[in-house]
MARLO-391999 format. One line per field, with one value per atom (N, C-alpha, C): residue number from 1; residue in three letters; atom name; x, y, z. Coordinates in steps of 0.001 Angstrom, whole numbers. Layout:
<atoms>
seq	[NUM / ...]
type	[ALA / ...]
atom	[CA / ...]
px	[X / ...]
py	[Y / ...]
pz	[Z / ...]
</atoms>
This chain:
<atoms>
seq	[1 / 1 / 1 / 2 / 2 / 2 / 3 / 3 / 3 / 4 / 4 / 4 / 5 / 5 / 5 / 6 / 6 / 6 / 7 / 7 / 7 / 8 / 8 / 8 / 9 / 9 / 9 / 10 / 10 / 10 / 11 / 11 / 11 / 12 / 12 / 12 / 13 / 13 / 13 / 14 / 14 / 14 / 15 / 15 / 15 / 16 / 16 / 16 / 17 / 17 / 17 / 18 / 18 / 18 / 19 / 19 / 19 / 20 / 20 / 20 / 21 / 21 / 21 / 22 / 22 / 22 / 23 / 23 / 23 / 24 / 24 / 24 / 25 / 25 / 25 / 26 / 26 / 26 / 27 / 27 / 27 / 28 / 28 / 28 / 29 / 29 / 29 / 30 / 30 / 30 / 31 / 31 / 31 / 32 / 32 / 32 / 33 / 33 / 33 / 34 / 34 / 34 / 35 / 35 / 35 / 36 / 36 / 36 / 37 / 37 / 37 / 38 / 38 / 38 / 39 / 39 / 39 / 40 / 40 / 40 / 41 / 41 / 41 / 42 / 42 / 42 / 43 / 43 / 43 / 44 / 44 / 44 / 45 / 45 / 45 / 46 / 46 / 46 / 47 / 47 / 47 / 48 / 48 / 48 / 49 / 49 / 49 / 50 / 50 / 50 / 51 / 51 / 51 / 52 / 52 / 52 / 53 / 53 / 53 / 54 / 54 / 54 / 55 / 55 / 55 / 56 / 56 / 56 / 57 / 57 / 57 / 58 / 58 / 58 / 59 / 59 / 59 / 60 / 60 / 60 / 61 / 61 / 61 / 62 / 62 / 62 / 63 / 63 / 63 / 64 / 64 / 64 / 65 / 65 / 65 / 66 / 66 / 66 / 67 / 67 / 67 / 68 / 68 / 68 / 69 / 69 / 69 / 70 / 70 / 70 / 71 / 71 / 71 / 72 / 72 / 72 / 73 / 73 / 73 / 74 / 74 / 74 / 75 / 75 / 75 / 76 / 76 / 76 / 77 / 77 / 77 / 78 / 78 / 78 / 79 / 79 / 79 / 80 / 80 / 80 / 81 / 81 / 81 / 82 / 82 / 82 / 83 / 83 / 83 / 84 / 84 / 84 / 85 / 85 / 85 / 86 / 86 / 86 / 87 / 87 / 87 / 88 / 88 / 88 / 89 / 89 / 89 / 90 / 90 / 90 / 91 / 91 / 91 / 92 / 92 / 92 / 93 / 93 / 93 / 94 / 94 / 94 / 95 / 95 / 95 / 96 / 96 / 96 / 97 / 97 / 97 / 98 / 98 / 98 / 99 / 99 / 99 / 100 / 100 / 100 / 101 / 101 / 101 / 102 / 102 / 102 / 103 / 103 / 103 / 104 / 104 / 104 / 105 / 105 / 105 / 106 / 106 / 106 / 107 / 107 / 107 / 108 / 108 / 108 / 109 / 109 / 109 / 110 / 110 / 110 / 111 / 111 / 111 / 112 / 112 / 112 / 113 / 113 / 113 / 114 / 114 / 114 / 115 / 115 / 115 / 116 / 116 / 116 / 117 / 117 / 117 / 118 / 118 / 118 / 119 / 119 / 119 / 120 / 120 / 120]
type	[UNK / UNK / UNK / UNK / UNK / UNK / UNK / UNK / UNK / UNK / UNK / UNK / UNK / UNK / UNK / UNK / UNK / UNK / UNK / UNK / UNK / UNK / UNK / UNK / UNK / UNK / UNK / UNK / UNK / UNK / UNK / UNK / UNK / UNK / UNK / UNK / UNK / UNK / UNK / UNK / UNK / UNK / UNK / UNK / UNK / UNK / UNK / UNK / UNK / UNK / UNK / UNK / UNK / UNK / UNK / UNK / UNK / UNK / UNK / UNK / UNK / UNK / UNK / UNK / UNK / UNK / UNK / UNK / UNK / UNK / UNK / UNK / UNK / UNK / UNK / UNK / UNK / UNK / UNK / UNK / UNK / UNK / UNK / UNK / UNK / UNK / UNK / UNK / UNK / UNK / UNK / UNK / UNK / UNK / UNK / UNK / UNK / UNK / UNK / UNK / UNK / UNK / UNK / UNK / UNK / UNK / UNK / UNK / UNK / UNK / UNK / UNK / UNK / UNK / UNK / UNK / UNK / UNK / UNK / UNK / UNK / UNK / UNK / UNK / UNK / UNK / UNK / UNK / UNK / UNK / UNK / UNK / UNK / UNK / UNK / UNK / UNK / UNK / UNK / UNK / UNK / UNK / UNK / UNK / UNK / UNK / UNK / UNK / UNK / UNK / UNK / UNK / UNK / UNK / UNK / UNK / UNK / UNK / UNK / UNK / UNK / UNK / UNK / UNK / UNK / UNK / UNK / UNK / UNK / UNK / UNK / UNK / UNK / UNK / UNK / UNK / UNK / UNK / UNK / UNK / UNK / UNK / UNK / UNK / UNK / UNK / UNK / UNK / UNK / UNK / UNK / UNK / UNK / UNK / UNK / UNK / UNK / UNK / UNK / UNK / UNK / UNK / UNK / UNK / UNK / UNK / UNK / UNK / UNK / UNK / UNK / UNK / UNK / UNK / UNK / UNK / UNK / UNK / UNK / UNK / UNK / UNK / UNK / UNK / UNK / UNK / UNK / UNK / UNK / UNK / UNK / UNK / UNK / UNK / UNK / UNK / UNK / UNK / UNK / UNK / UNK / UNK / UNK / UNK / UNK / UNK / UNK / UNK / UNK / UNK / UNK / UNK / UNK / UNK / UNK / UNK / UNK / UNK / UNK / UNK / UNK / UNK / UNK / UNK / UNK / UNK / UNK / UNK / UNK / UNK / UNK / UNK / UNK / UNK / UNK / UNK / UNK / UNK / UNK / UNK / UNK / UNK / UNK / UNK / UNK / UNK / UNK / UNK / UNK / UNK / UNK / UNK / UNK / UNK / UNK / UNK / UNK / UNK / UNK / UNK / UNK / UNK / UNK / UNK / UNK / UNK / UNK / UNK / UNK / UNK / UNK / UNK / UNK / UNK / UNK / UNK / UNK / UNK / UNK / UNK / UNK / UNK / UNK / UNK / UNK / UNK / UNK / UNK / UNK / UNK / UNK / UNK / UNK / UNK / UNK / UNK / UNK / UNK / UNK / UNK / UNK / UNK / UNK / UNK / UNK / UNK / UNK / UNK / UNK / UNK / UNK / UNK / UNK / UNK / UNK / UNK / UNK / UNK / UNK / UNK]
atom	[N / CA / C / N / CA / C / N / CA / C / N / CA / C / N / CA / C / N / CA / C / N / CA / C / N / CA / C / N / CA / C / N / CA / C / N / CA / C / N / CA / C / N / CA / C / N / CA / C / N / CA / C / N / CA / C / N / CA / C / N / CA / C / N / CA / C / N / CA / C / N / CA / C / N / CA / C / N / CA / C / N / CA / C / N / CA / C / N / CA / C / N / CA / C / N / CA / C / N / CA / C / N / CA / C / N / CA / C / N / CA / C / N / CA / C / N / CA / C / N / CA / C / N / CA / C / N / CA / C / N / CA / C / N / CA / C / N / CA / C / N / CA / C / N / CA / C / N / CA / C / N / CA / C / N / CA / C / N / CA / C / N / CA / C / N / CA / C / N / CA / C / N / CA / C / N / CA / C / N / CA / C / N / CA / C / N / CA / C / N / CA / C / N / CA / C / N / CA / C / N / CA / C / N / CA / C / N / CA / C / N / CA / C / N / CA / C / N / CA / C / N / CA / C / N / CA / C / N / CA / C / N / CA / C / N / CA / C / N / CA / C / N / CA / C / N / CA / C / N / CA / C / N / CA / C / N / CA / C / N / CA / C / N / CA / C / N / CA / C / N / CA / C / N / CA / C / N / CA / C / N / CA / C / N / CA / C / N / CA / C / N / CA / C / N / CA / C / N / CA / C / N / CA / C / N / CA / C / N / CA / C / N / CA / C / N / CA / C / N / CA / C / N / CA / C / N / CA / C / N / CA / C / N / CA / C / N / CA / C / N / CA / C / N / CA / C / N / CA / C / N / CA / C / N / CA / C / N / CA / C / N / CA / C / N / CA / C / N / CA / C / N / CA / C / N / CA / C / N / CA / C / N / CA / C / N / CA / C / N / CA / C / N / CA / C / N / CA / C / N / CA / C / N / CA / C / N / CA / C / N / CA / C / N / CA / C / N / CA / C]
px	[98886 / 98751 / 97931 / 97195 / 96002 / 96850 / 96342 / 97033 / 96620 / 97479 / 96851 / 95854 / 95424 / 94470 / 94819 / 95530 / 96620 / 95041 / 95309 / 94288 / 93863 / 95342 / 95163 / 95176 / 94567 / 94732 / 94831 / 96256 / 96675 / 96546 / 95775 / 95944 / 96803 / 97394 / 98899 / 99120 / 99593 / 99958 / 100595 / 101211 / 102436 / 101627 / 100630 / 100312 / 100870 / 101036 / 101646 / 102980 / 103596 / 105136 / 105455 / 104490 / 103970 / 103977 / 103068 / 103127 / 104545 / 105311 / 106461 / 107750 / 107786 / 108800 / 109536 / 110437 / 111784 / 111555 / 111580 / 111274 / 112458 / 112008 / 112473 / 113791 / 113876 / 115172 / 116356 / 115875 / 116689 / 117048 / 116167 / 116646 / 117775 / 117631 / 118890 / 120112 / 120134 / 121177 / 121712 / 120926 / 121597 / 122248 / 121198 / 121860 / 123170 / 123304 / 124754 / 125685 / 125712 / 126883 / 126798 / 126190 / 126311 / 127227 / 126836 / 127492 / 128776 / 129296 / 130675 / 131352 / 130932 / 131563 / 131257 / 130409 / 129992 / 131688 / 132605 / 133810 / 134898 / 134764 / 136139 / 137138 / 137508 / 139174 / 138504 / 137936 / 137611 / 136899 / 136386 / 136009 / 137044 / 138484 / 139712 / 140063 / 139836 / 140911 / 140341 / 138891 / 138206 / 138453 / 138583 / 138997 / 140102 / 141421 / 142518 / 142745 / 142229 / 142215 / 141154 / 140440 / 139358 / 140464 / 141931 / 142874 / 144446 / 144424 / 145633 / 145408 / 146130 / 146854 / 147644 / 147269 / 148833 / 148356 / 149295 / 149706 / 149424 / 149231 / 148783 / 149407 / 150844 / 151683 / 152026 / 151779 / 151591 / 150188 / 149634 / 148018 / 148578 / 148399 / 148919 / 149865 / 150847 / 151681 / 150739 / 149883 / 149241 / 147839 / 147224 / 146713 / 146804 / 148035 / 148719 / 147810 / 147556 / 147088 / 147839 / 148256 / 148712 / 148406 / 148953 / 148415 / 147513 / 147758 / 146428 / 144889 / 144820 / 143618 / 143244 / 144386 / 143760 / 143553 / 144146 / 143956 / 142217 / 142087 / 140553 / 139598 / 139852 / 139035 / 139180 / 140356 / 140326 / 139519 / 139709 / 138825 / 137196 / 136933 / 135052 / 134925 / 135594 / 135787 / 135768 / 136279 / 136621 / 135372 / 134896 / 133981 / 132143 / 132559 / 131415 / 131725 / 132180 / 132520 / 133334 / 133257 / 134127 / 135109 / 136802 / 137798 / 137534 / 139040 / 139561 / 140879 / 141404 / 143087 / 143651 / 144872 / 146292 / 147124 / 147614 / 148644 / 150051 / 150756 / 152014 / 153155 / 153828 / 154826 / 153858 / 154283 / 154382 / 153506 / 153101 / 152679 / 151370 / 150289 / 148704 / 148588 / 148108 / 147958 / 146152 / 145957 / 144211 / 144012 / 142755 / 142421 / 140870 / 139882 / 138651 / 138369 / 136657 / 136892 / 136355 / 136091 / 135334 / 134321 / 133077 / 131587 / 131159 / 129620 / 129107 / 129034 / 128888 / 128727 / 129414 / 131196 / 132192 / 132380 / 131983 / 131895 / 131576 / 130039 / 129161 / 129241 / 129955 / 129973 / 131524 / 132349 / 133412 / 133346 / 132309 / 132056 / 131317 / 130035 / 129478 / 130437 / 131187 / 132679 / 132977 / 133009 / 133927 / 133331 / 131681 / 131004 / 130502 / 130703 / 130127 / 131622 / 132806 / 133639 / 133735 / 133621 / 133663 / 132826 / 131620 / 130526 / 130667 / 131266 / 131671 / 132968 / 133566 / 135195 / 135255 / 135840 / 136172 / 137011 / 136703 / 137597 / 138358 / 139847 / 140719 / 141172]
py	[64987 / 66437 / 66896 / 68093 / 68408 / 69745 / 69183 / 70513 / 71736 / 72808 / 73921 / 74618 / 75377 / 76262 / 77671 / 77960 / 79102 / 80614 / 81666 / 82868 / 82867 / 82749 / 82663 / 81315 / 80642 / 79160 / 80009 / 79313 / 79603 / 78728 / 77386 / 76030 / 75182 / 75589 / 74571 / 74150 / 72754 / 72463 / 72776 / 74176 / 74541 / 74325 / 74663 / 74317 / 73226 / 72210 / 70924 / 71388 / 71946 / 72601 / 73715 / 74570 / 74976 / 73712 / 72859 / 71349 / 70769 / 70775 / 70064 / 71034 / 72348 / 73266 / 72901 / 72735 / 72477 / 73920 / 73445 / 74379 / 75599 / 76901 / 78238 / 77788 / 77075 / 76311 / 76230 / 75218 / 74353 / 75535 / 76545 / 77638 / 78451 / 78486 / 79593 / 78253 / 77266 / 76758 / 76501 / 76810 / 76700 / 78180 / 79109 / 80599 / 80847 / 80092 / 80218 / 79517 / 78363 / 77735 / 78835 / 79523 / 80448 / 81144 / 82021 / 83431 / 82719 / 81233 / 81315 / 81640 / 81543 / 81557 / 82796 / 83886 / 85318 / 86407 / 86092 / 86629 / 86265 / 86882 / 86302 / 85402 / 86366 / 85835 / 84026 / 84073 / 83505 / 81714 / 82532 / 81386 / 81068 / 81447 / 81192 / 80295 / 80703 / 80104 / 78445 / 78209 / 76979 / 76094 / 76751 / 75987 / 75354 / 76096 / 76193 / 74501 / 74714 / 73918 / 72206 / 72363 / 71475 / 70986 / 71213 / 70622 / 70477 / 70805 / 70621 / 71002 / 70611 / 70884 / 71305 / 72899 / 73576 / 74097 / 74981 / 75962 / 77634 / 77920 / 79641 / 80219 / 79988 / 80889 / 80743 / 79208 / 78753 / 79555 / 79281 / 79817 / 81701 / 81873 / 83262 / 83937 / 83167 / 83401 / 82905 / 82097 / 81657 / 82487 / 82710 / 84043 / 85251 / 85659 / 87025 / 87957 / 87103 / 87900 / 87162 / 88652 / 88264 / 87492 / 86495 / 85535 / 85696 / 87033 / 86954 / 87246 / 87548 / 87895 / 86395 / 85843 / 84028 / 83194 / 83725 / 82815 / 83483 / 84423 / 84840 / 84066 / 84047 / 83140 / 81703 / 81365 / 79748 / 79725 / 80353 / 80408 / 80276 / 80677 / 81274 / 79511 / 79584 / 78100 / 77038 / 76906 / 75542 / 75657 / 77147 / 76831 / 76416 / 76965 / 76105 / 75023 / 74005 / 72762 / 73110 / 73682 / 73136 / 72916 / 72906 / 72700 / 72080 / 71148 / 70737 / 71139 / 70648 / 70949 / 70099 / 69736 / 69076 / 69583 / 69698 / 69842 / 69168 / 69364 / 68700 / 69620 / 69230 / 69969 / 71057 / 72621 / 74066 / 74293 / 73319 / 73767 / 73311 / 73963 / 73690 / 73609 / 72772 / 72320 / 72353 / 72977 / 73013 / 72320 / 71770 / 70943 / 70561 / 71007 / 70748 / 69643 / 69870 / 68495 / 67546 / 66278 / 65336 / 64665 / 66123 / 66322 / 66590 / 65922 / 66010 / 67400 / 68354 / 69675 / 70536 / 69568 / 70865 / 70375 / 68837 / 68417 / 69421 / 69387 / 69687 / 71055 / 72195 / 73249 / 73306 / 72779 / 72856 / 72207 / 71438 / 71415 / 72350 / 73109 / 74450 / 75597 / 75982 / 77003 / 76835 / 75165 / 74981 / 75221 / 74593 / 75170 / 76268 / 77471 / 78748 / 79402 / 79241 / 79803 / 79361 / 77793 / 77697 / 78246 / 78735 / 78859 / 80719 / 81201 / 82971 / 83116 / 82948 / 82798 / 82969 / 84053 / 83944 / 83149 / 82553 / 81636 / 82402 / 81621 / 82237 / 82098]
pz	[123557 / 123610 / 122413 / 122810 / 121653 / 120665 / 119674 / 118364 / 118848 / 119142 / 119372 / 118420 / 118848 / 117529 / 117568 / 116377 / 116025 / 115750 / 116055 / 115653 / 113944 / 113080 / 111876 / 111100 / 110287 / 110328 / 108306 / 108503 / 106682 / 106289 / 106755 / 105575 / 105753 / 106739 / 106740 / 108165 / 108336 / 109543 / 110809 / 110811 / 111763 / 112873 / 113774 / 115211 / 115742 / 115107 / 115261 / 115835 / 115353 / 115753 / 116974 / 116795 / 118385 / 119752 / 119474 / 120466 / 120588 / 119680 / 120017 / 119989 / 120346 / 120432 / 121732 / 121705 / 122838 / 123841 / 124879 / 125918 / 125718 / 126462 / 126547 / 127081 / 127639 / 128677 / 127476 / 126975 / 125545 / 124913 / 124480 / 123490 / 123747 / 125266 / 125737 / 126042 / 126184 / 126182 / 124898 / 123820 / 122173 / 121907 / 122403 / 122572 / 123345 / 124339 / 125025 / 124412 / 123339 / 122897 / 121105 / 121087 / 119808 / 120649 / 121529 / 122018 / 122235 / 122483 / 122550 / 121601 / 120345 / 119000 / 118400 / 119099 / 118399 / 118310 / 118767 / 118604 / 117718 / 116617 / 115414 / 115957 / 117046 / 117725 / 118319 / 119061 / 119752 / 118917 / 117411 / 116563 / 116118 / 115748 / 115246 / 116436 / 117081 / 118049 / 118519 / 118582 / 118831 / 117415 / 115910 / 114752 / 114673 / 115124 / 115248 / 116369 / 117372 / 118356 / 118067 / 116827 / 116249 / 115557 / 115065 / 114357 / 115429 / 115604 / 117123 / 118597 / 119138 / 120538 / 120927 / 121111 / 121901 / 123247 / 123601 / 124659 / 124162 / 125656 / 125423 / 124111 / 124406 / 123389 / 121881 / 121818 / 120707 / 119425 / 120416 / 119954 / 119634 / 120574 / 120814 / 119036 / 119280 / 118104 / 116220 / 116706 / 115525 / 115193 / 116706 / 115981 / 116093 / 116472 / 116580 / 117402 / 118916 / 120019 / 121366 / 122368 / 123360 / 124321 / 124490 / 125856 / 126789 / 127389 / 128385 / 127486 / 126553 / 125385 / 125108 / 124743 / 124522 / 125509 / 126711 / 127396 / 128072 / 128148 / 128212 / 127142 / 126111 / 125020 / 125704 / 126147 / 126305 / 127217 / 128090 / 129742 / 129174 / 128643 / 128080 / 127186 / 126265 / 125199 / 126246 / 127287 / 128177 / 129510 / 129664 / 130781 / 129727 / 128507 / 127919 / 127068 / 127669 / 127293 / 125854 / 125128 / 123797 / 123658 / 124896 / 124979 / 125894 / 126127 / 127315 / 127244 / 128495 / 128421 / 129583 / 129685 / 130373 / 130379 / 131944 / 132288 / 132326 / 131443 / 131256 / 132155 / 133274 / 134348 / 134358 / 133622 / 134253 / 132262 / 131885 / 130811 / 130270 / 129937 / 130010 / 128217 / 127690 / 126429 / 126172 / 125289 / 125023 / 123456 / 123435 / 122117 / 122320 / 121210 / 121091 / 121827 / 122246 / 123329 / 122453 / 122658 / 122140 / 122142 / 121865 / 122317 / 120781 / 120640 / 119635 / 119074 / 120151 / 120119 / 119573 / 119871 / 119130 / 118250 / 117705 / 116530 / 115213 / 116085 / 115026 / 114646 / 115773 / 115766 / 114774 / 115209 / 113774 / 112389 / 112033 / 110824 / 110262 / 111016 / 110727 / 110395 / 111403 / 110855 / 109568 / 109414 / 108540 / 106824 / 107254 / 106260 / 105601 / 106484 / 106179 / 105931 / 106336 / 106009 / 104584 / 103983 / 102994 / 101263 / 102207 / 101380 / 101500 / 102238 / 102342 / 101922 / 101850 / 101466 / 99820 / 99148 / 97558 / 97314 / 96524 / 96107 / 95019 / 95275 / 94158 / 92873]
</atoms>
């Protein structure tokens, strides 16, 4: 593939980076695993779950929102892959799944909370 030729040429290589930009496709599928996490509640609740395995109410009680509110977050968290869950009898248990993705996306949390957070 040929280097594009940019209108303004500053001296510097970027056209090169134009040629190898990840299609419009790729971008909105990085944009849709952000927007899962654009909701406080909803980033608590995928961290929370990056360290255990519970149930609606469990969660519920840990981050002091009513069940059907979390279980709406779980629903959104699990239809874009970052949870899974099991059914044990009459009782549904959720826990980060084990994708590079929610990996990488809970060590990011984990880093910006650390790097925004006052320390005491």
């Amino acid at each position: 593939m040929s280097e594009k030729k940019l209108p303004h040429d500053h001296g510097q290589p970027t056209a090169h980076y134009a040629d190898h930009m990840p299609t419009p496709e790729g971008f909105a599928a990085v944009s849709q695993v952000f927007r899962l996490l654009d909701d406080p509640n909803r980033c608590r609740i995928f961290w929370l779950l990056c360290h255990c395995e519970e149930c609606v109410v469990n969660i519920s009680a840990m981050v002091e929102m009513s069940s059907p509110a979390v279980s709406h977050h779980l629903k959104l968290l699990r239809s874009g892959g970052l949870i899974v869950s099991r059914r044990e009898g009459k009782e549904v248990y959720y826990r980060a799944a084990d994708t590079e993705t929610a990996a990488l996306l809970h060590r990011a949390i984990e880093q910006v909370v650390d790097l925004t957070c006052p320390k005491e």
